[in-house]
C-alpha positions as CSV (number, residue, x, y, z in Angstrom):
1,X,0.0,0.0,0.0
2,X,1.2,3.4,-0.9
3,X,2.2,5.8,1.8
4,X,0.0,8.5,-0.1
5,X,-3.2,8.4,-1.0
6,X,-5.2,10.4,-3.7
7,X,-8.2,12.5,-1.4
8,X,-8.8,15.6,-2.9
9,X,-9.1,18.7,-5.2
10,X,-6.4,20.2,-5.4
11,X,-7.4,22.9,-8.0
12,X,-10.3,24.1,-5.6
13,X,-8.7,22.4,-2.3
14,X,-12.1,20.4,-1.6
15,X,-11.4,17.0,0.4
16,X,-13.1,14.2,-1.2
17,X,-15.2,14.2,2.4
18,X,-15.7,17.5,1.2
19,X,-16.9,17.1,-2.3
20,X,-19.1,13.9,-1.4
21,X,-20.5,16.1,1.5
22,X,-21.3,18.6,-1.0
23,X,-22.8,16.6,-3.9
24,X,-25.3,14.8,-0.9
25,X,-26.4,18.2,0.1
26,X,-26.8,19.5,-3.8
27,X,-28.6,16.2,-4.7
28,X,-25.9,15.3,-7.5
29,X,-25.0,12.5,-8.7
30,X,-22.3,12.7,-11.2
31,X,-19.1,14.6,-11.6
32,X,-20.9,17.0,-14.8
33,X,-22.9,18.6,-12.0
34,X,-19.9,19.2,-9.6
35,X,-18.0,20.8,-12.5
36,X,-21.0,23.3,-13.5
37,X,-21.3,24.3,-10.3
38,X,-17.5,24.8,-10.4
39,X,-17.1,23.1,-7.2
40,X,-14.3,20.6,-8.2
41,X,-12.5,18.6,-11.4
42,X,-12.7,21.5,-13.6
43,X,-9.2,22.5,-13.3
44,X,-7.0,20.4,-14.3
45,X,-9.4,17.7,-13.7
46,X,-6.8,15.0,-12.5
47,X,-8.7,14.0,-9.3
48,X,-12.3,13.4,-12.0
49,X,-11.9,9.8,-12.2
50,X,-11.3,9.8,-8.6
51,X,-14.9,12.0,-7.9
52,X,-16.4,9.8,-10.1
53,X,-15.3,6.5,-7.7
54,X,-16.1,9.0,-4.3
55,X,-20.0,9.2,-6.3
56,X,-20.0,5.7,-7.0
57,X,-18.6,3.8,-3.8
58,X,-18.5,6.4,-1.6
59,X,-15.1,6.3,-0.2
60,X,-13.0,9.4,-0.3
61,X,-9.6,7.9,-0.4
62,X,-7.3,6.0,-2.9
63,X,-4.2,4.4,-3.9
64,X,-2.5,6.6,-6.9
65,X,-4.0,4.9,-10.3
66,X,-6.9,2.9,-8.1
67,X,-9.3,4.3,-11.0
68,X,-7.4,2.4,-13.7
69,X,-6.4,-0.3,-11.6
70,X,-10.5,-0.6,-11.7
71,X,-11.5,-0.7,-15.0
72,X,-9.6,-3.4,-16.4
């Protein structure tokens, strides 16, 4: 396991607590609505695949590349 672990904006310096927090409050469900509301992953959107996952599972931390690690 890495000693780091991807769990947050850092463009708009949300925690992924933060964002999931936020998107349960806003009633959204997918990262599109995040990034209209300019709330997160509309910088340089490295951390999108990772909101996606905190939308889908719910957890708010992950090993570097866990996305891609996912989908194969």
């Amino acid at each position: 396991m890495s000693d780091f672990l991807v769990n947050r904006c850092i463009c708009h310096e949300h925690s992924f607590e933060e964002i999931k927090e936020y998107a349960k409050e806003k009633g959204y469900t997918d990262l599109e609505d995040l990034q209209i509301d300019n709330y997160c992953s509309n910088g340089c959107r490295i951390c999108a695949p990772y909101v996606e996952m905190v939308l889908e599972t719910g957890e708010t931390a992950f090993e570097p590349g866990a996305y891609y690690k996912r989908k194969k």
